[in-house]
N, C-alpha and C positions, 0 to 999 in steps of 0.2 A: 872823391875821385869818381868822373863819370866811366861806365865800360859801355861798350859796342857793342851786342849778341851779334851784330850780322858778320861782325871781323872775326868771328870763331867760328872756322871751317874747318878745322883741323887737330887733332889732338896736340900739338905742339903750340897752334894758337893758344888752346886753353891754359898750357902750365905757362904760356909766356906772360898771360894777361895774370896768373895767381904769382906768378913774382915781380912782377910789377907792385902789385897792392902790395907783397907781403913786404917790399922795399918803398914803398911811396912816401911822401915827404910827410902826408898827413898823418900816416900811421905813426912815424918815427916820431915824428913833434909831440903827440900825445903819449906813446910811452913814458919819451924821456920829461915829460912834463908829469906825469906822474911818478915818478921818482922822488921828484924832487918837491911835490906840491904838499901843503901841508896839509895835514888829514883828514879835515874837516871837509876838503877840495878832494880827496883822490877817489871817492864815490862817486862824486859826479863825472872825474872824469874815468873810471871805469865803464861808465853808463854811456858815454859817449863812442868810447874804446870797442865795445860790446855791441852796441849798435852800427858801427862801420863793419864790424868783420861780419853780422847778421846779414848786412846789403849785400857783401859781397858772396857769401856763402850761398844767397841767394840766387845770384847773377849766375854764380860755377854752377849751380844748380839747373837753371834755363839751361847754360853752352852744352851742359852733358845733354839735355832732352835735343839740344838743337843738331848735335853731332851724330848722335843713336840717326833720329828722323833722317838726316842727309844721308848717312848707311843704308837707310833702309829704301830709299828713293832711288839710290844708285844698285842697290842687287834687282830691284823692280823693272829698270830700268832696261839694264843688263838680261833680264831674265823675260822681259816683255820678248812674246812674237803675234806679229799682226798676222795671222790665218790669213788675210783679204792681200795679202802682197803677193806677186809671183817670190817663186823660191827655185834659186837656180841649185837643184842636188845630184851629184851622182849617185845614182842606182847602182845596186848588184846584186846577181841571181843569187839564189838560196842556195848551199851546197847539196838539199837535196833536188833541187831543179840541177845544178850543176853535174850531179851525179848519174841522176837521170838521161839526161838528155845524151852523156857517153853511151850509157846503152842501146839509147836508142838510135843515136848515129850508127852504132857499129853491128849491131841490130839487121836496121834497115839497107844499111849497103852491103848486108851477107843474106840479102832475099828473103827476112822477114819483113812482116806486116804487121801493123798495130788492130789490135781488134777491144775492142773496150765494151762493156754491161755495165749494169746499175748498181751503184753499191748495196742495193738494198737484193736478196737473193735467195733462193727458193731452196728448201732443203735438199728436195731432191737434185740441185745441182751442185750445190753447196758439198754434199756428202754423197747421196745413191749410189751417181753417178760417176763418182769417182772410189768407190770400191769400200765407203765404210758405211755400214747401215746400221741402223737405229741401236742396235746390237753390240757395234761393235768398240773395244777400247776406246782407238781413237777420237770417239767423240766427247768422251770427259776431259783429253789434251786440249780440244778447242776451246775454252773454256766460252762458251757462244754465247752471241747478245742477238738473243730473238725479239721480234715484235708483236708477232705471236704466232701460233702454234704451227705456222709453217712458213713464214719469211723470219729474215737473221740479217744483221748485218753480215756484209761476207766475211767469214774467215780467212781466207786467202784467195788468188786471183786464180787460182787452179779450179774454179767451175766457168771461169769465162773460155779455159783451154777443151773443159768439156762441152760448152757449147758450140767452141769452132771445129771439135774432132765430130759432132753429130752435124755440122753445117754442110762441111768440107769431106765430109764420108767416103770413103774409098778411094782418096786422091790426097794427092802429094801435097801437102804446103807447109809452110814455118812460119809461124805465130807467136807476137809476144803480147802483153797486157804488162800496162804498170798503172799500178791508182793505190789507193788506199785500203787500207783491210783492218780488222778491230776482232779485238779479243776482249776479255772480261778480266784483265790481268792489273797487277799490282803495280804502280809506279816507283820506278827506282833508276840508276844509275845505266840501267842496256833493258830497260824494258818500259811499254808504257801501251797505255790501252789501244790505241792506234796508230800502226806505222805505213810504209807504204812500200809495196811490195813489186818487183818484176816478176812473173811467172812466163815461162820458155816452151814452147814446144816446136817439134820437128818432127813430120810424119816421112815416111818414105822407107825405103830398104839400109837402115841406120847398123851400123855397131858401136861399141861401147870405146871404140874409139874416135869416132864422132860426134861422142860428148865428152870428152877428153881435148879435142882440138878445140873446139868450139868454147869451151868453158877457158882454158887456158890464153887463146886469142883474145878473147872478151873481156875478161878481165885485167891481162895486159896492154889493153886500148884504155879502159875506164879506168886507172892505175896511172897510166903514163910511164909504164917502165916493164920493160920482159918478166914477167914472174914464172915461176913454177906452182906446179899445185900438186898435192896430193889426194888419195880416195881413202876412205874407210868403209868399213859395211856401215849401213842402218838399215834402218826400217820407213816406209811409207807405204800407207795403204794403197797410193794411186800407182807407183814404180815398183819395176822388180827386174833387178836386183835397184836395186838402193842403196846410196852414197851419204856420207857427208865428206864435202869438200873444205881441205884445206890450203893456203896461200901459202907463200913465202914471201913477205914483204917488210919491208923495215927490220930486216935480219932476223926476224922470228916466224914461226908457223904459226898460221889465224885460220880458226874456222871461220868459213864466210858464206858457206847455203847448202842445200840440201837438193840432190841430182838424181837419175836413173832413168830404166828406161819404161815408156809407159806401159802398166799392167796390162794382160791380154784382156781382165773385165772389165777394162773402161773403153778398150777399144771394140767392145763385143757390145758393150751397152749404145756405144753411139751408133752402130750400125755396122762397123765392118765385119766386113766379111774376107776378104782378099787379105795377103800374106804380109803387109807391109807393118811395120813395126814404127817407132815412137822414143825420142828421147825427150827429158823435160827436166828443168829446175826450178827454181824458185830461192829469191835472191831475196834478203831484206836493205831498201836503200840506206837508211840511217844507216847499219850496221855498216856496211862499203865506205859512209860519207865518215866516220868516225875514224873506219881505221885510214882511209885517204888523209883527212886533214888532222888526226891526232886528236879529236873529240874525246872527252873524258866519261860525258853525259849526256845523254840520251836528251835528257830534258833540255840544254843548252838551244837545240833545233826549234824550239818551239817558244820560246822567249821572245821574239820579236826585237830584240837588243840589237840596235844602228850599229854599237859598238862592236859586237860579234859580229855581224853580216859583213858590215866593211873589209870583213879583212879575206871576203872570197871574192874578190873584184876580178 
């Protein structure tokens, strides 16, 4: 019986071509000719019996190599991309570009300005200047990543707010900064060594109800729906008195940043002098883009996964 490698394309080729043999006229003829052949004859013809099913065993042997190869030609195939072709894709912003950028729309069209420094930052701006010195607690909470013994990368965006209250000294403006900020911190599930930060400020003749509006407004533009908030006491060394701020969103209260109004020694270090006071916060983006879009993990943001991204179009 001749077979065909090239007609076995298929797994169903194969079993049809093994019942074919295992039914073929030559096979049968020597069986039943062995039955009946006298004994002296049924060796030889076992030997011949033995040797056709060897051929064929042989042959099923090649189709399985020949069927694997076509499999593997066809996922190659399928899985081939030519880099050198245009590629027609839609793009979509990062949620925290997406997140970002609400603030800074709603920001900008309520008379702030963007003011941005180097992420690499001087301690004395980092910390002096904003009311914690070398002394004090809060500098073991930063857990800082210096470079050496007086640049760091920044810990929060709150010394580029000290740079523009010593810019802008004794006069009115509203200032925001968002970029990146880095801590010496463990990675886990709401924490990771670099996130990126808004920090807020507004100089002028303020009350603590004008960071009450302001914070409330803001957050219900970058939200996309009326929220409420609430206040707690805390602690910062650059504000006083000092908030942490919480949400009402998704039917539950979220803390979501840390408010108040700016302390009288950060406004005495940068120069003023005149009666005008200071509100400010400081907002973490991740943390806003999580509870927006339902994020679980912190680390999800940084994965670079098509499949995640797609779905902030």
């Amino acid at each position: 019986m001749k077979f065909e490698l090239e007609k076995i394309n298929s797994i169903e080729d194969l079993k049809l071509i093994k019942n074919q043999f295992a039914n073929s006229e030559e096979l049968i003829n020597l069986m039943q000719e062995l039955k009946v052949a006298p004994k002296e004859n049924k060796a030889e013809l076992g030997k011949k019996i033995q040797a056709l099913k060897a051929e064929a065993e042989e042959f099923f042997e090649a189709a399985k190599k020949r069927l694997n190869d076509l499999e593997i030609a066809k996922k190659l195939e399928s899985d081939f991309e030519d880099y050198a072709y245009p590629v027609q894709s839609e793009g979509s912003l990062h949620p925290i570009n997406i997140v970002s950028q609400r603030f800074r729309e709603w920001l900008i069209s309520n008379g702030y300005f963007e003011y941005q420094c180097s992420e690499v930052e001087v301690d004395e701006y980092n910390f002096e200047r904003l009311n914690i010195p070398a002394s004090h607690p809060a500098r073991d909470m930063q857990d800082s990543l210096y470079l050496n013994e007086n640049e760091l990368l920044r810990t929060h965006n709150t010394g580029i707010s000290a740079r523009a209250l010593e810019k802008y000294v004794n006069q009115e403006f509203s200032q925001f900064a968002i970029g990146k900020v880095y801590r010496n911190d463990e990675e886990d599930r709401t924490h990771t060594h670099q996130f990126t930060q808004l920090d807020l400020i507004s100089v002028g003749n303020h009350s603590f109800g004008t960071l009450i509006y302001t914070l409330t407004e803001m957050l219900s533009y970058v939200l996309e729906e009326k929220v409420k908030i609430r206040l707690r006491p805390s602690y910062f060394p650059f504000t006083e008195p000092s908030v942490e701020v919480d949400v009402f969103f998704k039917n539950r209260w979220i803390e979501v940043l840390g408010a108040g109004m700016i302390h009288e020694n950060v406004l005495k270090a940068a120069g003023y002098t005149n009666d005008m006071n200071a509100i400010a916060a400081g907002i973490g983006i991740e943390r806003i883009a999580m509870i927006k879009y339902g994020i679980e993990d912190i680390r999800e943001l940084y994965t670079n996964d098509q499949r995640f991204l797609k779905q902030f179009k």
